[in-house]
Structure formats: C-alpha cells, structure tokens
DRENKE-866882 format. One record per residue (C-alpha): residue number from 0; x, y, z; chain. Coordinates in steps of 0.1 Angstrom, whole numbers, always signed. Layout:
<recs>
(NUM (X Y Z) 'A')
...
</recs>
This chain:
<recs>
(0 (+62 -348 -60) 'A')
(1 (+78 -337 -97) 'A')
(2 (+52 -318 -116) 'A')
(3 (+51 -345 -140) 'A')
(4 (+36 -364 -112) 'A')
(5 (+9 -337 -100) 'A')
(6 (-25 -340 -111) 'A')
(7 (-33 -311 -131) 'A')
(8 (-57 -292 -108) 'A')
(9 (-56 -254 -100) 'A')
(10 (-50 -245 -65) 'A')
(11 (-63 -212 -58) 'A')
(12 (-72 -176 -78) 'A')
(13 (-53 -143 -79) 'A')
(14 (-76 -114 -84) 'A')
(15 (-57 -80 -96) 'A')
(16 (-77 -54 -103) 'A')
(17 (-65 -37 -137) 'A')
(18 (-54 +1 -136) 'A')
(19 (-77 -2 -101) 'A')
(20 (-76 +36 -90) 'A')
(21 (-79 +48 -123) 'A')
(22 (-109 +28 -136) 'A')
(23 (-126 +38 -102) 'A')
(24 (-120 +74 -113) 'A')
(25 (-136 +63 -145) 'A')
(26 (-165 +48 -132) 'A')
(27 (-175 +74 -113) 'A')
(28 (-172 +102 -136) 'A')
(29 (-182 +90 -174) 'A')
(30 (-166 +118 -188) 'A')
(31 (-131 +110 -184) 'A')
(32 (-138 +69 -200) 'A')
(33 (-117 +58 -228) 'A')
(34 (-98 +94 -223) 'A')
(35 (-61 +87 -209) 'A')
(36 (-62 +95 -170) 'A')
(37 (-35 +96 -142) 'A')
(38 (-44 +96 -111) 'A')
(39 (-19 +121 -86) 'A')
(40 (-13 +124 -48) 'A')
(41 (-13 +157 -54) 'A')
(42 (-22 +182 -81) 'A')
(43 (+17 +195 -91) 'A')
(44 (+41 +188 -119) 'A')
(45 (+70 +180 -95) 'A')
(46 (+50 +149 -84) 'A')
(47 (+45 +117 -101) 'A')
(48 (+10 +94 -112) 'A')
(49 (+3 +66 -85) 'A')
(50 (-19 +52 -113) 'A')
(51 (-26 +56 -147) 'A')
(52 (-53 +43 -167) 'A')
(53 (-49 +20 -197) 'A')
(54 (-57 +46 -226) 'A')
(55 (-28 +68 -207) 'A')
(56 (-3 +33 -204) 'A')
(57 (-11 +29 -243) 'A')
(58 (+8 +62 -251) 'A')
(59 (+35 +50 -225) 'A')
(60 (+24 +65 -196) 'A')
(61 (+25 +49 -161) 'A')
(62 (+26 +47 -126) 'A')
(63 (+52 +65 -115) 'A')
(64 (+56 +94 -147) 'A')
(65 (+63 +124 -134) 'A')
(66 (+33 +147 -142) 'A')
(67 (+53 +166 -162) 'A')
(68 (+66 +143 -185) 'A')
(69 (+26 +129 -186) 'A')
(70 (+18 +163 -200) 'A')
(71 (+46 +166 -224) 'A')
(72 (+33 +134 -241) 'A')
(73 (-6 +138 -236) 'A')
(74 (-13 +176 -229) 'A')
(75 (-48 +168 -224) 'A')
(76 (-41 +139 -198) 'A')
(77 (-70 +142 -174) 'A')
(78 (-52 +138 -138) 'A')
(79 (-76 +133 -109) 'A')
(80 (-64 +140 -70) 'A')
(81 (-70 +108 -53) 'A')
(82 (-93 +97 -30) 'A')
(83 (-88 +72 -9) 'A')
(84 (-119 +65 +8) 'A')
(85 (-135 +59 -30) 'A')
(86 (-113 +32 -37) 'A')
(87 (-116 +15 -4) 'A')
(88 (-149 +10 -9) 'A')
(89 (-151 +1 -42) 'A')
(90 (-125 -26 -33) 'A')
(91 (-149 -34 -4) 'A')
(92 (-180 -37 -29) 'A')
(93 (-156 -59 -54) 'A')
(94 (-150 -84 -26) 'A')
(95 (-189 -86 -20) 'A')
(96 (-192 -95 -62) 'A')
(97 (-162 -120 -57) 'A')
(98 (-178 -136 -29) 'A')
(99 (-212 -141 -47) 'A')
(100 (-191 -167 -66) 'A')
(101 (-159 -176 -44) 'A')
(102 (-152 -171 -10) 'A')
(103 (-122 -149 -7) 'A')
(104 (-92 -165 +14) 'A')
(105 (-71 -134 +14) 'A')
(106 (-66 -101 +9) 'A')
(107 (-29 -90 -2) 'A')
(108 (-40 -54 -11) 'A')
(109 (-65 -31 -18) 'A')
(110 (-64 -43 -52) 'A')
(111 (-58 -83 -51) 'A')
(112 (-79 -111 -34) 'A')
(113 (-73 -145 -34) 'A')
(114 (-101 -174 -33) 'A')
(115 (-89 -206 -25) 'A')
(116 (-104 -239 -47) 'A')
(117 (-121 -268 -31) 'A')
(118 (-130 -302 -47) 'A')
(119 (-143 -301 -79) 'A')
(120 (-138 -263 -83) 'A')
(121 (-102 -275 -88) 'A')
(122 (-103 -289 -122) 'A')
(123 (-94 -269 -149) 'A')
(124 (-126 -260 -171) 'A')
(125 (-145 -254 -136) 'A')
(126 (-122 -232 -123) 'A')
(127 (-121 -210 -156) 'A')
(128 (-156 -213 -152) 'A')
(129 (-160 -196 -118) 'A')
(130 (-132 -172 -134) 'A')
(131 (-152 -160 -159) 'A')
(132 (-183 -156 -134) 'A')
(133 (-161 -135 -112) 'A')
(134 (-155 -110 -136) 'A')
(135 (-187 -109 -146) 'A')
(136 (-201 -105 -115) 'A')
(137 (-177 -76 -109) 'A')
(138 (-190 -60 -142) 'A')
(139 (-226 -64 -126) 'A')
(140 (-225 -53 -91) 'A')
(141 (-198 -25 -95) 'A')
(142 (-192 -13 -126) 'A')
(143 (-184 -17 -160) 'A')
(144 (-153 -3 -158) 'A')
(145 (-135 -23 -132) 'A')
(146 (-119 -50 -149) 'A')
(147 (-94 -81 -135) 'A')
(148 (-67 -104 -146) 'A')
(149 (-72 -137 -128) 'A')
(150 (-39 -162 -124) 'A')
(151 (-51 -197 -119) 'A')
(152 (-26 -222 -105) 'A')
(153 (-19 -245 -82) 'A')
(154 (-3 -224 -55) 'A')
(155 (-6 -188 -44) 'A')
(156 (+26 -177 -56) 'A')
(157 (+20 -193 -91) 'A')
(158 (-14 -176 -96) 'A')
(159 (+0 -141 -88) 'A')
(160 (+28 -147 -112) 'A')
(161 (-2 -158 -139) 'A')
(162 (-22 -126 -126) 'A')
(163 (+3 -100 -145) 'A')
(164 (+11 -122 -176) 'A')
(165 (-21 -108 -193) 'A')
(166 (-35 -76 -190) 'A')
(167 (-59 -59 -192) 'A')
(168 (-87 -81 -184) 'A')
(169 (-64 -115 -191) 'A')
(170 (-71 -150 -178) 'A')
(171 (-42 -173 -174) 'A')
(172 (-36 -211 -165) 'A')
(173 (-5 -227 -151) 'A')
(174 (-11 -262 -147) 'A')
(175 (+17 -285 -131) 'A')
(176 (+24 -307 -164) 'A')
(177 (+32 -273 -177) 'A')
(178 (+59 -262 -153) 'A')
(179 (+82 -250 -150) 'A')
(180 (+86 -243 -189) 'A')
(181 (+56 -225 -190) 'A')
(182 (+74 -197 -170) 'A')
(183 (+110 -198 -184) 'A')
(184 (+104 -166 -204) 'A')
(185 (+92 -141 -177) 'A')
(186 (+124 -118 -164) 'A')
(187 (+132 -128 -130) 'A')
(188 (+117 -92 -118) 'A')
(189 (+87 -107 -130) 'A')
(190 (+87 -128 -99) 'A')
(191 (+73 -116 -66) 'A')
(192 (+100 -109 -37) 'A')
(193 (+125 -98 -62) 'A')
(194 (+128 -67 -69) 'A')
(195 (+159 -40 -80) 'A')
(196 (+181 -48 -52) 'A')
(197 (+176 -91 -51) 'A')
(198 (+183 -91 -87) 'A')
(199 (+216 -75 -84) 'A')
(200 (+223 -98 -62) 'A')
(201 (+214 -126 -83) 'A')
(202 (+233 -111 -107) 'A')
(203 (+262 -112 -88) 'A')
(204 (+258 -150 -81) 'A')
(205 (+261 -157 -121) 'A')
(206 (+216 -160 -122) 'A')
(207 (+203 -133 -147) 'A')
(208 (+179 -151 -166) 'A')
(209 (+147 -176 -157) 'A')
(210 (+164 -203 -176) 'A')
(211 (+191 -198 -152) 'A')
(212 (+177 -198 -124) 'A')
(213 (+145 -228 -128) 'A')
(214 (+183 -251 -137) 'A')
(215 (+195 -249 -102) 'A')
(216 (+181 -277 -80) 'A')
(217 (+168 -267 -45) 'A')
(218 (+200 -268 -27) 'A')
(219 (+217 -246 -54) 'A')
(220 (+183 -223 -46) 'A')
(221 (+191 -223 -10) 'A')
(222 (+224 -213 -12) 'A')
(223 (+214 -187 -39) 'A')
(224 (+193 -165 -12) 'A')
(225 (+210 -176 +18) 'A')
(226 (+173 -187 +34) 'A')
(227 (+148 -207 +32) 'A')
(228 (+129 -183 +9) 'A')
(229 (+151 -202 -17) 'A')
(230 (+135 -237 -8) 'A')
(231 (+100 -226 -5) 'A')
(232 (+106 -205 -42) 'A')
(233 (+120 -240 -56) 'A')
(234 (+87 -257 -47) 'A')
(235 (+64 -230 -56) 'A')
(236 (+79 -225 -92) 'A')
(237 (+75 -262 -98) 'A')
(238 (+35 -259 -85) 'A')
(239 (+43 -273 -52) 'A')
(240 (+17 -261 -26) 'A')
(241 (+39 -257 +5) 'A')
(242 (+10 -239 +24) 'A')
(243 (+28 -211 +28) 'A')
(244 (+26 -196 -5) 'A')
(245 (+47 -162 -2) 'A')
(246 (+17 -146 +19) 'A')
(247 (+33 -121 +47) 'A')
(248 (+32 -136 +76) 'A')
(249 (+15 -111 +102) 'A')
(250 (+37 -99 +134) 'A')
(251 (+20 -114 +167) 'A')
(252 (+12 -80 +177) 'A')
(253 (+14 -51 +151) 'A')
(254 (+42 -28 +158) 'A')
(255 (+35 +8 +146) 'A')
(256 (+11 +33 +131) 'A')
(257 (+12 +62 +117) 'A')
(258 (+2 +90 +88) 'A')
(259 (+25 +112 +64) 'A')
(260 (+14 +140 +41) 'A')
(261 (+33 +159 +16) 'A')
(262 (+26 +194 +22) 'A')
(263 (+1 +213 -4) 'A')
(264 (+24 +243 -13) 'A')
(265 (+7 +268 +11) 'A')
(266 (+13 +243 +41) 'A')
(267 (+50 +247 +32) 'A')
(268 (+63 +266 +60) 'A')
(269 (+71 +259 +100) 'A')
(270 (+35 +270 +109) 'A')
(271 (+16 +253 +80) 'A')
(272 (+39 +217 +88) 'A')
(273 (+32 +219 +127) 'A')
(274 (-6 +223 +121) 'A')
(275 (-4 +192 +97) 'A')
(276 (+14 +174 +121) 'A')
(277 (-8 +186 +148) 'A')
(278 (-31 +170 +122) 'A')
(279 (-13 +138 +114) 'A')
(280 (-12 +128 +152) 'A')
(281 (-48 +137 +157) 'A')
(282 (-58 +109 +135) 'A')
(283 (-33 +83 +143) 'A')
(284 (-40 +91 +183) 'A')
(285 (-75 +80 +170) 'A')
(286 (-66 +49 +155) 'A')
(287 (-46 +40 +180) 'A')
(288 (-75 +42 +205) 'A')
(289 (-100 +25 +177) 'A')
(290 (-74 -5 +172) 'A')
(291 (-73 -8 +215) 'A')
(292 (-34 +1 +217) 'A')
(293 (-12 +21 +240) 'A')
(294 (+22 +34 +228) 'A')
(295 (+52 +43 +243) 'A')
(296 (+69 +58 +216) 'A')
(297 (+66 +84 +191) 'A')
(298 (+90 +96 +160) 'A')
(299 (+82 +127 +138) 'A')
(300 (+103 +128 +104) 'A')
(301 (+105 +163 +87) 'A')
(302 (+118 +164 +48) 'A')
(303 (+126 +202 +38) 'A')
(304 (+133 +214 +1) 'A')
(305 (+160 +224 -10) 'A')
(306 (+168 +252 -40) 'A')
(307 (+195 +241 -63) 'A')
(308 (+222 +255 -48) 'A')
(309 (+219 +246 -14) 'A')
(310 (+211 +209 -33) 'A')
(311 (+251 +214 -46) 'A')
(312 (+265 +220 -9) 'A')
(313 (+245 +200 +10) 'A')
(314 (+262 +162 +16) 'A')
(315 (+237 +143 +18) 'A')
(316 (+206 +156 +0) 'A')
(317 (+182 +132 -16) 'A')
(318 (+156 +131 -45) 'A')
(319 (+120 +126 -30) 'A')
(320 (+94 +107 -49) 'A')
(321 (+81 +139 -64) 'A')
(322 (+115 +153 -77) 'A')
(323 (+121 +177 -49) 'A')
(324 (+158 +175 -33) 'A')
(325 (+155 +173 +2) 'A')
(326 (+175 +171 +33) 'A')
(327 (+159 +150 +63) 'A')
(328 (+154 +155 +99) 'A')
(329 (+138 +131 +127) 'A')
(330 (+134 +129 +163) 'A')
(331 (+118 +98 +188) 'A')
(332 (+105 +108 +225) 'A')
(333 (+98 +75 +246) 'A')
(334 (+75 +84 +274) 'A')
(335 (+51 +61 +297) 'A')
(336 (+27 +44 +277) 'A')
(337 (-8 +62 +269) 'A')
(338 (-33 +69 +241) 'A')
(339 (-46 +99 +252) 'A')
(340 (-44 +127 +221) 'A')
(341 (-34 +157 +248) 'A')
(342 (-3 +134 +263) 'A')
(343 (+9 +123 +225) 'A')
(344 (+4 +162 +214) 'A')
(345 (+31 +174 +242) 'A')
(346 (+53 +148 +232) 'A')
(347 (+51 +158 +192) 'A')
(348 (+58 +195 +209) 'A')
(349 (+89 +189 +226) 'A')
(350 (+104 +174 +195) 'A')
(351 (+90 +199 +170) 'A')
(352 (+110 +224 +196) 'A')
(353 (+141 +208 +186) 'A')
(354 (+134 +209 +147) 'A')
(355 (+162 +227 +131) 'A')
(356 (+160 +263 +122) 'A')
(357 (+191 +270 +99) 'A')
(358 (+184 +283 +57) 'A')
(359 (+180 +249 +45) 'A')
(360 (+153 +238 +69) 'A')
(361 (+126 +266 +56) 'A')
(362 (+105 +249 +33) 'A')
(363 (+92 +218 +48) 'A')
(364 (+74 +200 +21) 'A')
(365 (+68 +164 +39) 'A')
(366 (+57 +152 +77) 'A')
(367 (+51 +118 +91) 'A')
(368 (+37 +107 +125) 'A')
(369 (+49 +73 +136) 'A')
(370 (+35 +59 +171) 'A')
(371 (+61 +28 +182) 'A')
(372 (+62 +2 +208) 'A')
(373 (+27 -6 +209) 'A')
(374 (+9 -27 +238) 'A')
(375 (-28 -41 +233) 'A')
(376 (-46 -27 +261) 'A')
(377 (-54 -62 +274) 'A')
(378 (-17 -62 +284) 'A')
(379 (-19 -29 +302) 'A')
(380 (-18 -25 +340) 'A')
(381 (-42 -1 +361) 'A')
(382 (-19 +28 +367) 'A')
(383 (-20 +39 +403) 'A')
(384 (-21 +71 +398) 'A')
(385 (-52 +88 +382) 'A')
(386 (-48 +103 +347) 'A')
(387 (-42 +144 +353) 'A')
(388 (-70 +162 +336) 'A')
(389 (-91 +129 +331) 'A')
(390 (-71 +133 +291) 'A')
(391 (-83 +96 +287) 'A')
(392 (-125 +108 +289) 'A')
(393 (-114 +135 +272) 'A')
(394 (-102 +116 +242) 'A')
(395 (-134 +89 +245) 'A')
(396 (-153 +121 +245) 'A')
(397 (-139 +136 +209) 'A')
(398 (-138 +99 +193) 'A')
(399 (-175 +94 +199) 'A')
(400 (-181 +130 +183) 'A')
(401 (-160 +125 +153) 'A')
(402 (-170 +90 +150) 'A')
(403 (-204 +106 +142) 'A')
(404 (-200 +136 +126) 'A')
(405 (-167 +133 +112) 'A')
(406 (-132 +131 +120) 'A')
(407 (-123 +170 +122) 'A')
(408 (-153 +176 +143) 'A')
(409 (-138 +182 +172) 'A')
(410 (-97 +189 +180) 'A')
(411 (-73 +210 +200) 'A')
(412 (-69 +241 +182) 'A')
(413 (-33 +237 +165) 'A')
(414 (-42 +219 +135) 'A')
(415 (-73 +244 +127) 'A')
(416 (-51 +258 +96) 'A')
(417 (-48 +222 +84) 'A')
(418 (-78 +212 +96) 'A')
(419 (-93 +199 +59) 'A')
(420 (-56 +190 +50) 'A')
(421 (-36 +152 +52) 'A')
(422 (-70 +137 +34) 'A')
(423 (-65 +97 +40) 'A')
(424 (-37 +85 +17) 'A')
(425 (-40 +58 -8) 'A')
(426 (-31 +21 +10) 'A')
(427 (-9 +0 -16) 'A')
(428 (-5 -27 +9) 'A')
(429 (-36 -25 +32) 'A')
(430 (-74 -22 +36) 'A')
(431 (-84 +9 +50) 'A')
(432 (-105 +7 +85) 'A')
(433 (-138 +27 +84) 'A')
(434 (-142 +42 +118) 'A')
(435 (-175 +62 +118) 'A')
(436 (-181 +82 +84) 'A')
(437 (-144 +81 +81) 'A')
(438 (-118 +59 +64) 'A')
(439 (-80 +58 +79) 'A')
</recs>
C-alpha cells in the first residue's frame, strides 16, 4: 500500500537508553552527575571509552576516544572501570518500569526494548502518551538519571531510525503520510545494517546520499544489495510493516560461547595469560553446563604486543582496539563432545603447549575462549562407557557451590593467580544470564 494510502498509526516503540553505562555510573555515585564521565574496560591510556556521558560528548568526547585524547581535552574526566553486572540489572529493573506501561516485545540489547502497539494504543496522541509515561516511569522506578529517546513508527526498523534522531531524552514520530521525506536528510550510515563497509559499497554503485537512494524503486533496491535485504529495506523506509522488521533472526540452535579479557598489565606474561585463560574456560565450561550444551570444539586466540620495532618487521601486525600493535595466534582441538570443566581444561592445555615462544610472542595482552559445535543435551546419546574420574559429578558438584557462594568459589588450581581477574565484560548485543549471585 503507498504511504499516501496508510492510515497514519504508529506501529511499535524503540526504547534507547541515552549514554546508558554512563548515566548508570551516575546514578549510582551522585558525585560524578553533571561532571563529564567515560566509562573504560580498563583503567589505561592505551585503551579507549566504551561510553561516555553527555557532559563529556558536549566537549566532543565519545565512545570510542582513546583515554588519552579524553584527558588531553578534559583532564579532569572522571573515568569509571565498568561493571557489567550493574548495568545488567539496571537494564533488567528498566524493563520492569517499561512494562508497568507497555509490554516489551523485544529486546535488541542491553540498552534497547521494543513494545509493540495494539488497537487504540496505535494512534498518534496515545502512543506519545504512553511515551511520555514510559519515561516517566523510568525516572520513578530507577533513577533520575537514566534517560531514553523513544522512535515511534509504524514498523521496527522505522522507530529505531526515529530513536537516534533526537537525543538526549528526544521523542520522535514518523507517521506514513510523512515518508519517506521525512527521512531524506539522515546520511545513509544513519540507517541500521549499513555500516563502513555497505556504504562503500553503495558508493561504488553510484548511491551516496538518502535522496539517492529513497529514488530507486524496489527492484533498483534489490539489485543494489544483491538480496532480499534490499526489498524488505524498500518497504520498511516507506512504513511498510513486513513483520520482519530488521530483528536478527535467532540460529535454531546457538552455535558458540565463549569469554575474552584483555590482560591487566601484571597478567601480561605466559604465566599470568594461562591463569586467565584457565580462568576464561572456567566460566564458559559453566555456562555451557547452565545453558544444557555439550561441545565438541574449542579454539583459544592469543594477541601479543608488539614494541615498535618489532611493529616495523613484522608483516602482518595489527592495531588492537586499545592502540596496542599486535600479532595474533590461534589454535582449535576437536575432541568427543563433553561439558565437563577437567576434560575442556586438558584440551585448552594441549593447545597452550603449542603457543609460540619466539621475541615477539612475550607480552600477551589479550585471550579468548571460544567453545564450538554445540549439541543441546537433549540430542546427546548415553555414552557406553562411564565418564573416567566421574569429571561430569565433579563439575555438578563445583556449579552448585559457586552457584551459591560465587563463581570463584571453587576451581582447579591454575587460575588462582587470576582468580579475581576477567570480571564479566560489558554485552553490547545481549542480556547477561544471572546464574546464582553471578552475571555471565
């Protein structure tokens, strides 16, 4: 139907949470409000801010500013280590105040929700009405700090786009009758799924601008991306609901798990990485039995810093997200599938054996744990042979120990030096799991 046609009704509500990790850290400690803030994975000047709040973005400081360059321009920029079990439960509490007004239909991240309008809720002064209540509700049951910008429109896609065209705290309509002039002036990174890499390619194809690209006609946006993501975009920027409104669409069965951790300074070396590692594969051995998987697969990547002059010779260094040149190693074992923490642990050994050892591999600074080829345990088979050592009660055992009295309780002895190491990591694209006192 041509938007000329549509009645002018909202669809559905994109919640972002404005400068979210940030105006937790604000909330919780008065002293650092309406003082510029960055929020850091790690306290160093080689790393950059994951957040920054909006008296810090006001002096042209954001996510993704080295810390360095945050100091040059604000030397009194407050920067808080991050913690992510705070901010997964104040997104938790947020949803609570969202649902007080509007059931919440999804969750794209810790810091969006979506809610999904029914019947009457879908005309236009109602739906800024429940808009408004939202926010206040989140003022009321959280904080005062913890503001939103809410996109109204009548598909998903639509209302995340009218989510960042006002912020802070911005309310935003696109109604069909207004499309899609109303979004001609945005940059086409402005539009979710394009990114640095697609707009070169549109580029390439002759479509730099908005103007440009809302003039082609769906065909011309089929051919433009090669898919059908350029048919379903052609509907959505019009304020077609296609019911399938850009939302990832969740694997059958989930693929992979894992942690990484960039070293603290006095972790970097061969002994402090294994015991983090040791570490890492402690917790994702847990998850893995909390989430009711075995795996048959595990890769362990090592990044190692380089000095400048090795930087020079080696051929294929890379620049980390904290500024460090690197040089990478990784390693997969594939073994019989299991979820035991002992059986995963010997498996992480006999590739850590195989680590290299040469002058450019002695300062490791970064470690991830992936566990692959993952099988729910309702498709596993009763082995025939008993498990040697009974590693299966062994791990039960520990889980129900750190499940109540936390998660570095009880563990084999290798990651003792690392034991209060690899806190949980912020989750962009996720909500973090609480298993027992725990977040992961």
């Amino acid at each position: 139907m041509p938007a000329d046609l549509q009645p002018d009704l909202f669809g559905f509500l994109h919640i972002d949470l404005n400068s979210f990790f940030a105006s937790v850290e604000q909330q919780l400690h008065p002293e650092y409000r309406n003082k510029p803030t960055g929020v850091v994975p790690t306290v160093a000047d080689t790393t950059s801010l994951i957040a920054a709040s909006y008296e810090a973005k006001a002096l042209g400081i954001k996510t993704g500013t080295r810390v360095s360059e945050a100091k040059r321009i604000c030397p009194g920029i407050i920067l808080v280590n991050g913690n992510h079990a705070d901010y997964a439960e104040y997104s938790h509490n947020i949803a609570l105040a969202v649902e007080r007004v509007c059931p919440v239909a999804h969750t794209p991240s810790i810091d969006e929700m979506v809610c999904q309008l029914l019947g009457r809720e879908r005309n236009p002064p109602e739906a800024r009405r429940i808009s408004l209540d939202i926010k206040q509700a989140i003022k009321d049951d959280v904080g005062s700090t913890l503001r939103c910008s809410i996109g109204m429109a009548p598909n998903r896609y639509l209302a995340k786009i009218a989510s960042d065209m006002q912020k802070p705290d911005g309310l935003i309509g696109l109604l069909p009758s207004q499309l899609p002039r109303a979004i001609a002036h945005l940059e086409l990174r402005d539009l979710p799924g394009i990114g640095a890499r697609t707009e070169l390619r549109l580029n390439a194809k002759g479509i730099r601008t908005m103007p440009e690209l809302l003039a082609l006609d769906r065909s011309g946006m089929h051919n433009l991306f090669d898919s059908v993501w350029g048919d379903r975009m052609y509907h959505w920027l019009r304020g077609h609901d296609t019911g399938d409104d850009g939302a990832p669409v969740p694997s059958e069965v989930q693929k992979s798990l894992g942690h990484s951790h960039v070293l603290a300074p006095e972790h970097r070396s061969p002994e402090g990485a294994w015991a983090v590692a040791h570490k890492l594969l402690h917790k994702a051995a847990m998850r893995l039995r909390m989430e009711h998987f075995h795996t048959g697969s595990l890769s362990v990547t090592i990044k190692y810093a380089l000095t400048r002059e090795q930087s020079e010779r080696a051929s294929k260094s890379k620049q980390h997200y904290t500024g460090i040149q690197n040089i990478g190693w990784g390693m997969e074992a594939r073994f019989r599938p299991c979820q035991d923490t002992l059986s995963l642990l010997e498996a992480l050994q006999g590739c850590w054996k195989q680590s290299p050892t040469g002058p450019e591999h002695r300062k490791p600074f970064f470690v991830g744990i992936t566990l692959r080829n993952l099988i729910p345990e309702s498709e596993m088979q009763t082995s025939l042979f008993e498990e040697p050592g009974n590693r299966n009660e062994l791990s039960a055992t520990m889980d129900k120990l750190n499940l109540k009295y936390g998660h570095t309780t009880l563990h084999f002895a290798g990651m003792l030096p690392a034991r209060d190491s690899a806190p949980t990591r912020i989750a962009f694209t996720q909500i973090p799991v609480q298993y027992g006192h725990d977040y992961m």
